[in-house]
C-alpha positions as a LaTeX table, in Angstrom:
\begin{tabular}{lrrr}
\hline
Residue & $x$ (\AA) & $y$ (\AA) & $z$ (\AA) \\
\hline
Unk1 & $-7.39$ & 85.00 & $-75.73$ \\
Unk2 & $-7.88$ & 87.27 & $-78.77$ \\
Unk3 & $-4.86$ & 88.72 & $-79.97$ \\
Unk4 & $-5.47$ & 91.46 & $-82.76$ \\
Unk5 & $-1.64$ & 91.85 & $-83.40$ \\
Unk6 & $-2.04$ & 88.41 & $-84.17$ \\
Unk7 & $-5.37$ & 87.68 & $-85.85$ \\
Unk8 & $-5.74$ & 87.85 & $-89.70$ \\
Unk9 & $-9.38$ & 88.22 & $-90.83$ \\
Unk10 & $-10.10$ & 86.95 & $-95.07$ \\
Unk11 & $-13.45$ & 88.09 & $-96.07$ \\
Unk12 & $-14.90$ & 86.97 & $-99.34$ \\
Unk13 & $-15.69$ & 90.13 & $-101.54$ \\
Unk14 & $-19.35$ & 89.60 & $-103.14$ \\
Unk15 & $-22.04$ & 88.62 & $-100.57$ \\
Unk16 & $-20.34$ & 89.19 & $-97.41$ \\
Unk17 & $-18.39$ & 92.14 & $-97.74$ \\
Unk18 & $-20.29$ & 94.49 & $-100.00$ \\
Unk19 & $-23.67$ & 95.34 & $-100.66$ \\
Unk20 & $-25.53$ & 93.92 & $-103.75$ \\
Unk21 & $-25.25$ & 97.43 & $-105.27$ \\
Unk22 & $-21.61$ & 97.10 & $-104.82$ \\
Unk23 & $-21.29$ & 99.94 & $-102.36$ \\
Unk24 & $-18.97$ & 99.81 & $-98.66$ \\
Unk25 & $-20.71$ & 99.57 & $-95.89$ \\
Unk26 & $-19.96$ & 101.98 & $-93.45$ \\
Unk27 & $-20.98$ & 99.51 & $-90.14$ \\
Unk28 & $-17.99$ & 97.01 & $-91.55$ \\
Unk29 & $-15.13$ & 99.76 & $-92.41$ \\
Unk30 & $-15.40$ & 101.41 & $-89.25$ \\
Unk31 & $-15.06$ & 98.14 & $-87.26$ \\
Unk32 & $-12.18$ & 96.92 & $-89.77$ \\
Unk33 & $-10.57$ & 100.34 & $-89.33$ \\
Unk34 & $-11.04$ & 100.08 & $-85.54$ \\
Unk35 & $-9.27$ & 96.03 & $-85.29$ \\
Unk36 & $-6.44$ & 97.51 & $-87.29$ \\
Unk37 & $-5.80$ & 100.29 & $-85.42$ \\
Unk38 & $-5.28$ & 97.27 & $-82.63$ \\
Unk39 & $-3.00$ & 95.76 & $-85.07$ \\
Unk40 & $-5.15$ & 93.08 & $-86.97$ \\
Unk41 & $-4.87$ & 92.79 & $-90.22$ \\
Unk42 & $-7.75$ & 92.32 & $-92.90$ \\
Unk43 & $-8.31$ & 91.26 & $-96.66$ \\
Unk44 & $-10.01$ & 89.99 & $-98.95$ \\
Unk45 & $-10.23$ & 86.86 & $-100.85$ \\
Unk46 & $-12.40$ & 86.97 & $-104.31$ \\
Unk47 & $-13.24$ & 85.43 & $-107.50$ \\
Unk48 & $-12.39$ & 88.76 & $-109.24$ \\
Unk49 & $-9.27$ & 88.55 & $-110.88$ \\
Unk50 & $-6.56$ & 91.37 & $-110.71$ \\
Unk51 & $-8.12$ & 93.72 & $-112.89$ \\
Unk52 & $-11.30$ & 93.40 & $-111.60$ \\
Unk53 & $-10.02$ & 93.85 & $-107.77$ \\
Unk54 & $-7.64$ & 96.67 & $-108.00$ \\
Unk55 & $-10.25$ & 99.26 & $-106.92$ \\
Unk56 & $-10.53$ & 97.73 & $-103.28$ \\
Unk57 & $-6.78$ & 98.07 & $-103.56$ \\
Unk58 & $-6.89$ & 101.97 & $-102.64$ \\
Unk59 & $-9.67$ & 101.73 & $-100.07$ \\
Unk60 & $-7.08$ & 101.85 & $-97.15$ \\
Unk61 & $-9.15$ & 98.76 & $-95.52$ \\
Unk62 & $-6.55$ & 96.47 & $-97.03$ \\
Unk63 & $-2.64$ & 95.47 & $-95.00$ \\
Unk64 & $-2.33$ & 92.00 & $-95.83$ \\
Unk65 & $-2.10$ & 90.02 & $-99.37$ \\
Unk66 & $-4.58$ & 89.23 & $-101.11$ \\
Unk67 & $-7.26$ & 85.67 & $-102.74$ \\
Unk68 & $-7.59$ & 86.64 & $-106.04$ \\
Unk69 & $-9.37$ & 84.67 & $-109.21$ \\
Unk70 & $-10.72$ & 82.02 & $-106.41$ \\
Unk71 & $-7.02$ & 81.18 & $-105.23$ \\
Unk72 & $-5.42$ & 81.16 & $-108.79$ \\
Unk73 & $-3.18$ & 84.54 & $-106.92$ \\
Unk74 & $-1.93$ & 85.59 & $-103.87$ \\
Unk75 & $-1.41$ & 89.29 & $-104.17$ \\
Unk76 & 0.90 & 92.16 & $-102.30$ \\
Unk77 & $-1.63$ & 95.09 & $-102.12$ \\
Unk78 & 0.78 & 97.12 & $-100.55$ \\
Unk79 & 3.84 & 96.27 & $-102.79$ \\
Unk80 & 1.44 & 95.94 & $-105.56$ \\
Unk81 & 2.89 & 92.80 & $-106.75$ \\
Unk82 & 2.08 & 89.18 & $-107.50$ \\
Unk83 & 3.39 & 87.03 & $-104.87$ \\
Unk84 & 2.33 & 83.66 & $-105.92$ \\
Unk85 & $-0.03$ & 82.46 & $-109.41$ \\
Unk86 & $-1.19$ & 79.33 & $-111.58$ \\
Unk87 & $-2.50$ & 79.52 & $-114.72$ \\
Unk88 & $-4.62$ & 76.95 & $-116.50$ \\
Unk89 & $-2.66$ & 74.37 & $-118.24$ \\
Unk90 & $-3.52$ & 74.21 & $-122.11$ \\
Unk91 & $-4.95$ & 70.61 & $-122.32$ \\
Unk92 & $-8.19$ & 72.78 & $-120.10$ \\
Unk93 & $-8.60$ & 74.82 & $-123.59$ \\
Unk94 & $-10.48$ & 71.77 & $-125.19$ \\
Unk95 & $-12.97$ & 71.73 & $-122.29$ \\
Unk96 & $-13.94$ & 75.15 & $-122.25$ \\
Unk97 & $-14.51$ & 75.11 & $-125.96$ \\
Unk98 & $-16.83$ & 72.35 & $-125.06$ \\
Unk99 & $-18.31$ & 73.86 & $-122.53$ \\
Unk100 & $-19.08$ & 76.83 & $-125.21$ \\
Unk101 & $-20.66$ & 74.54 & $-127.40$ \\
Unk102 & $-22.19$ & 72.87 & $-125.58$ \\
Unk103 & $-24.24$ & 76.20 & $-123.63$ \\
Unk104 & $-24.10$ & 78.53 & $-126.73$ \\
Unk105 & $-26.43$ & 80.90 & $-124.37$ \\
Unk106 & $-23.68$ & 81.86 & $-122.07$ \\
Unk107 & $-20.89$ & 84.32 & $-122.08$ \\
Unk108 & $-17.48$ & 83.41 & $-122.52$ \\
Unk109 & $-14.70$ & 85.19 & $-120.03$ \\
Unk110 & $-11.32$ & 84.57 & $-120.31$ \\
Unk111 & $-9.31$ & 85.98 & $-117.73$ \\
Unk112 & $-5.06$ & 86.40 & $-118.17$ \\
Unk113 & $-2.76$ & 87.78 & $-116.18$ \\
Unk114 & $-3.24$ & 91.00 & $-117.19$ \\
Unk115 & $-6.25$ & 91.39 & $-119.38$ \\
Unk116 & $-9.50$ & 90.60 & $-119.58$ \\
Unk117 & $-10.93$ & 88.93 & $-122.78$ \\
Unk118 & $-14.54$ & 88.40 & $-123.64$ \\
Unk119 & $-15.08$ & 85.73 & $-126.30$ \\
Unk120 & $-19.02$ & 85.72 & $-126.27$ \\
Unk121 & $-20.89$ & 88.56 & $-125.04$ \\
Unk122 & $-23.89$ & 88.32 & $-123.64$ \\
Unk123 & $-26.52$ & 90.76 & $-121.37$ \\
Unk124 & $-24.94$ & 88.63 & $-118.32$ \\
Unk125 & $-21.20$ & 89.20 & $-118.71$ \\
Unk126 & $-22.53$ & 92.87 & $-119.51$ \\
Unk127 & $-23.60$ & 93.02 & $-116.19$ \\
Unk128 & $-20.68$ & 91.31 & $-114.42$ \\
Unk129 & $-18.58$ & 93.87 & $-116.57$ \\
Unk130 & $-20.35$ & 96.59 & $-114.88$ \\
Unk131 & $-20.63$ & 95.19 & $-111.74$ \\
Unk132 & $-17.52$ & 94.39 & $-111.61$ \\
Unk133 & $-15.70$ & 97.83 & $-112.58$ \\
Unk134 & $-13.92$ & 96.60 & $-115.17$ \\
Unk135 & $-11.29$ & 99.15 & $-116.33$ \\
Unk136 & $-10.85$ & 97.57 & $-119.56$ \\
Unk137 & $-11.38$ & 94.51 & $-121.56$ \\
Unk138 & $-11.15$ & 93.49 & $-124.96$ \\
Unk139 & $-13.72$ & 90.64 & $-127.18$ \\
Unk140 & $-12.10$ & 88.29 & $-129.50$ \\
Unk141 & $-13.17$ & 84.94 & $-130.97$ \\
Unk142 & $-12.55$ & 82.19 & $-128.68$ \\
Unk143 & $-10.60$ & 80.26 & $-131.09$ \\
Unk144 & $-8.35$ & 82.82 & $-131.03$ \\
Unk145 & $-7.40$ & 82.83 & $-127.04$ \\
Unk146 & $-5.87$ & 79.26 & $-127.27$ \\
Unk147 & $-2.26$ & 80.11 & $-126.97$ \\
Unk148 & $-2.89$ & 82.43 & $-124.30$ \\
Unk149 & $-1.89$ & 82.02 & $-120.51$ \\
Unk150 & $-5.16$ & 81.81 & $-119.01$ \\
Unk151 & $-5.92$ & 82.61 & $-115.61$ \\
Unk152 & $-9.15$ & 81.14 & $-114.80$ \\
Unk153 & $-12.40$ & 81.11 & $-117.34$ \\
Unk154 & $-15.99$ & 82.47 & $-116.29$ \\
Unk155 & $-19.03$ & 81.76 & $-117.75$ \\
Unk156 & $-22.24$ & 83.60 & $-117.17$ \\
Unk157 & $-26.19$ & 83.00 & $-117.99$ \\
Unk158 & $-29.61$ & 82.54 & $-116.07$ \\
Unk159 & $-29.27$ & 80.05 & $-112.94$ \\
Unk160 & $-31.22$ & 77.27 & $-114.37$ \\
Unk161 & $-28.44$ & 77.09 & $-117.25$ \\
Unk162 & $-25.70$ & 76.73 & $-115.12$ \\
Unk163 & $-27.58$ & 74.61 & $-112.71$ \\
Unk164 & $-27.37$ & 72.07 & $-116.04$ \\
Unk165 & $-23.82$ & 73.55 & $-116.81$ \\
Unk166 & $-22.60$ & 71.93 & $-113.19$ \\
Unk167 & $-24.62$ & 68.85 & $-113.86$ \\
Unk168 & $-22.95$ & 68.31 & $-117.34$ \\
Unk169 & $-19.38$ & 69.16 & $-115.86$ \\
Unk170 & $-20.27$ & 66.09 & $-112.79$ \\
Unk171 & $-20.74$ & 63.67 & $-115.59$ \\
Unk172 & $-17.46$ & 64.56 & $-117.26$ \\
Unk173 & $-13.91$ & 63.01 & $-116.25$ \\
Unk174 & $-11.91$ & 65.90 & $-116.49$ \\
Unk175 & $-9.05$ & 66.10 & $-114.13$ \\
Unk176 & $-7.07$ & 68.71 & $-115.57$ \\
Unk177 & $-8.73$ & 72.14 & $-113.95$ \\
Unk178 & $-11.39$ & 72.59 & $-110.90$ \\
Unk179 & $-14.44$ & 74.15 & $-111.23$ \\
Unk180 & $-16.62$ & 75.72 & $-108.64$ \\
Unk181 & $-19.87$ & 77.59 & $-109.12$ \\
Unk182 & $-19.27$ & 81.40 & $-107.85$ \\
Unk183 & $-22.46$ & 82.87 & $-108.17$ \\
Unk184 & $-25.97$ & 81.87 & $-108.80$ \\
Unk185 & $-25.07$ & 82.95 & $-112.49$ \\
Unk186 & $-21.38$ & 82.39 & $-112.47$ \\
Unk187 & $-19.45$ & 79.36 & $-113.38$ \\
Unk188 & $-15.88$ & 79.08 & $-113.35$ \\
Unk189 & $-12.92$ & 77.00 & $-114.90$ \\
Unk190 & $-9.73$ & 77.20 & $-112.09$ \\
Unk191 & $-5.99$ & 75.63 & $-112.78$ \\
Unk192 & $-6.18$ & 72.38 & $-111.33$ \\
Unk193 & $-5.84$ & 72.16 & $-106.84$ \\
Unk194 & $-5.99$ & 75.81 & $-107.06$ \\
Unk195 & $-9.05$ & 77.25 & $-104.30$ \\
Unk196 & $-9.66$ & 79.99 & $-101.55$ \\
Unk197 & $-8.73$ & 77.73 & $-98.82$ \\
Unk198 & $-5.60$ & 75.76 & $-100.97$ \\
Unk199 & $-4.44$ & 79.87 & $-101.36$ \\
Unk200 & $-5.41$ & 80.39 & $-97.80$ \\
Unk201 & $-3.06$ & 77.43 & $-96.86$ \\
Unk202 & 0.08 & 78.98 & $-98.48$ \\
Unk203 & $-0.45$ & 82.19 & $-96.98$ \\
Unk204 & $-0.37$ & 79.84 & $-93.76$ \\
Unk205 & 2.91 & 78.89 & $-95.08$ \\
Unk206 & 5.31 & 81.95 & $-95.85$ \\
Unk207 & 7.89 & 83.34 & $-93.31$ \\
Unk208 & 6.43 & 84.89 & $-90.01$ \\
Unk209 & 2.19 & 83.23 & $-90.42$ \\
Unk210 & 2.82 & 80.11 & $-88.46$ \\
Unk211 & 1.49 & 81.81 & $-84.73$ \\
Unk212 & $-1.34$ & 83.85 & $-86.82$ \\
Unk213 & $-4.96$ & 82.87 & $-86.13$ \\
Unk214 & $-6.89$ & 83.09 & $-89.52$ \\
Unk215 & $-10.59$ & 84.08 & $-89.73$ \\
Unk216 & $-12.30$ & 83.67 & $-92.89$ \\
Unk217 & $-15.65$ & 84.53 & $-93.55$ \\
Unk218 & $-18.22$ & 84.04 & $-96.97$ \\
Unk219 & $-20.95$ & 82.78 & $-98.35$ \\
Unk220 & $-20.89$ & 80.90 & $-101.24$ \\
Unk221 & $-19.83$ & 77.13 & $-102.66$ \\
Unk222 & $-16.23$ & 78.94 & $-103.73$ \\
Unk223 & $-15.85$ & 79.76 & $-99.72$ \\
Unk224 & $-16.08$ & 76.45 & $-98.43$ \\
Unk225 & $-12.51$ & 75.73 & $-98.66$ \\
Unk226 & $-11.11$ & 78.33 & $-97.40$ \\
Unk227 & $-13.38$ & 78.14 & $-94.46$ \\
Unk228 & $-12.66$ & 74.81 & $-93.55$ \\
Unk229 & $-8.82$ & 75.81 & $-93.73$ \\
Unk230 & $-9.24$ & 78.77 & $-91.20$ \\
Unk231 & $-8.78$ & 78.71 & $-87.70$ \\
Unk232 & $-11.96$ & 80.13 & $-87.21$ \\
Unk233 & $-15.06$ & 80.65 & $-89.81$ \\
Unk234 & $-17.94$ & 82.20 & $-90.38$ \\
Unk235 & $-20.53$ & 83.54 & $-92.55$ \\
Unk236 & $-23.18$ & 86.35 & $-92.71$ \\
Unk237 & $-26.38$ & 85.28 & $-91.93$ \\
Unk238 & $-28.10$ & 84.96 & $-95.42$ \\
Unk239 & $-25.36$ & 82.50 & $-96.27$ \\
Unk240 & $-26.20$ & 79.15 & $-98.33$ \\
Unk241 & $-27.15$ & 76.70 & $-95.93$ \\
Unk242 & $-23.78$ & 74.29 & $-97.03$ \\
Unk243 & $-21.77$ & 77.42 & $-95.83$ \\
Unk244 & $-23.50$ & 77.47 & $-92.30$ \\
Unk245 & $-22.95$ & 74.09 & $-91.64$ \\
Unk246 & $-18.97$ & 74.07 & $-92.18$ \\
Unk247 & $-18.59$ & 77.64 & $-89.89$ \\
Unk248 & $-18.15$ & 78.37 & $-86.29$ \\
Unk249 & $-19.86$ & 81.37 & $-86.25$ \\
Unk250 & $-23.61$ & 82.00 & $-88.06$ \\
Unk251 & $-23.93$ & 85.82 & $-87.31$ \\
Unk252 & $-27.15$ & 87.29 & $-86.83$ \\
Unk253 & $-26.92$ & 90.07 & $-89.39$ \\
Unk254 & $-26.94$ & 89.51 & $-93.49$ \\
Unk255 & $-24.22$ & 90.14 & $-95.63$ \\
Unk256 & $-26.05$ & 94.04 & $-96.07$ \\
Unk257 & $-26.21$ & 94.51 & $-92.68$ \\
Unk258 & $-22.69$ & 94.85 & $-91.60$ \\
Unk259 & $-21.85$ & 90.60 & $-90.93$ \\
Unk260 & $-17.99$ & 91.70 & $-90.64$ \\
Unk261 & $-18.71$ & 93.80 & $-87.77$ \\
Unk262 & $-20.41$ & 91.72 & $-85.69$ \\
Unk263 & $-17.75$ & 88.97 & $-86.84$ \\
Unk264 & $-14.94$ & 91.48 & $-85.09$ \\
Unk265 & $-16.81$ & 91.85 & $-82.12$ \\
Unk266 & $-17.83$ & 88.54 & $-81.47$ \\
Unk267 & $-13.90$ & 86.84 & $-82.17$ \\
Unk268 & $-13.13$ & 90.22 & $-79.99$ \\
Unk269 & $-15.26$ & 88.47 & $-77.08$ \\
Unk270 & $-13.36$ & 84.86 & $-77.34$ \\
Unk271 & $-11.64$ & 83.81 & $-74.49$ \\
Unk272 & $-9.72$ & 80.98 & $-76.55$ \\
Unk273 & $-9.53$ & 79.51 & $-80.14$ \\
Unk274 & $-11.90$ & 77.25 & $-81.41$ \\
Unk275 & $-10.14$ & 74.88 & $-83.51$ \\
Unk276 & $-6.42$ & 74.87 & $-81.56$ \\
\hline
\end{tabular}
């Protein structure tokens, strides 16, 4: 039977929880509001990095850590502190000079601990920048960012390049870091066995989680993971069709149209779990 007290609900940021214009949609806070008020807790697990998440931070729809940089972070967002990171180890700086080479036409993001660097600018990491409420950030050569502790790197252009970007990186042997397409324009460098669902599965792990039922929901390649490790998962219904096929749950309504209510209500309506 559904227990709110509980039940732990992960929602991917981008695509299932906010709009495309990057506004809250009112449909999904009142229903998280509403499940916490029962005692569930609810958070968020994202590709943004610190600096680019701390906004959602004082939303007040937050009570439970935090997926940040696509599992390179688990983060307190009530303590405000890290609770568990990875960094890239520096044998992955070769590869993501080669990766610049190689696609001079993207942009260049190097993300740290606790800044944000731009190496090559261009009108696509301008719009992430915006998009993404960047605070601050700084631009400097990439050659220059090679003794730095590096987070996770993002790279940014039109689809079809990084459509040839993840081609090139399948043909490569490199075992060092994982890399995951984010977006439809986004392509990211992660420290190696670090993922949503490998961040999800620590979180699983630490003192008083082992009777909480997880439900994860998202949309994207850089959900799968994490919702094959929930207990229960789902997806708004403009998902990619490899994201459908791995949840529980398909909702009826789009990521726009308020997917994490109808994701409350329906896990509300379960008489038991569905995987144990």
């Amino acid at each position: 039977m559904f227990n709110p007290e509980k039940t732990v609900i992960i929602s991917d940021v981008d695509g299932t929880f906010i709009t495309h214009s990057k506004e809250y949609i009112k449909r999904n806070l009142d229903a998280v509001k509403k499940f916490q008020e029962q005692g569930g807790r609810f958070t968020l697990a994202t590709g943004r990095v610190l600096q680019a998440a701390e906004h959602f931070f004082d939303g007040g729809f937050i009570n439970f850590p935090a997926i940040l940089g696509n599992g390179s972070m688990i983060y307190d967002t009530h303590e405000r502190k890290i609770l568990w990171n990875r960094n890239l180890s520096p044998d992955v700086f070769p590869i993501i000079c080669e990766i610049a080479e190689k696609f001079p036409e993207i942009s260049v993001e190097i993300d740290t601990p606790d800044s944000i660097i731009v190496c090559r600018m261009t009108p696509y990491e301008k719009d992430h920048i915006k998009a993404a409420k960047f605070k601050t950030y700084r631009e400097l050569p990439l050659k220059e960012a090679a003794n730095l502790e590096i987070v996770k790197t993002l790279f940014a252009g039109h689809p079809d390049t990084i459509t040839k970007l993840c081609e090139y990186q399948k043909n490569q042997d490199w075992q060092q870091a994982d890399f995951v397409r984010s977006h439809e324009t986004f392509f990211e460098v992660l420290p190696r066995g670090c993922n949503k669902g490998t961040a999800l599965k620590r979180i699983k792990e630490m003192p008083g989680m082992s009777d909480c039922y997880f439900v994860a929901i998202g949309d994207f390649y850089n959900d799968l993971e994490m919702l094959e490790a929930a207990d229960y998962a789902a997806c708004p219904g403009d998902a990619i069709d490899d994201v459908k096929a791995v949840c529980d749950y398909v909702c009826e309504s789009g990521y726009e149209d308020g997917a994490i209510a109808e994701l409350i209500t329906e896990i509300r309506n379960q008489k038991s779990d569905v995987r144990g």
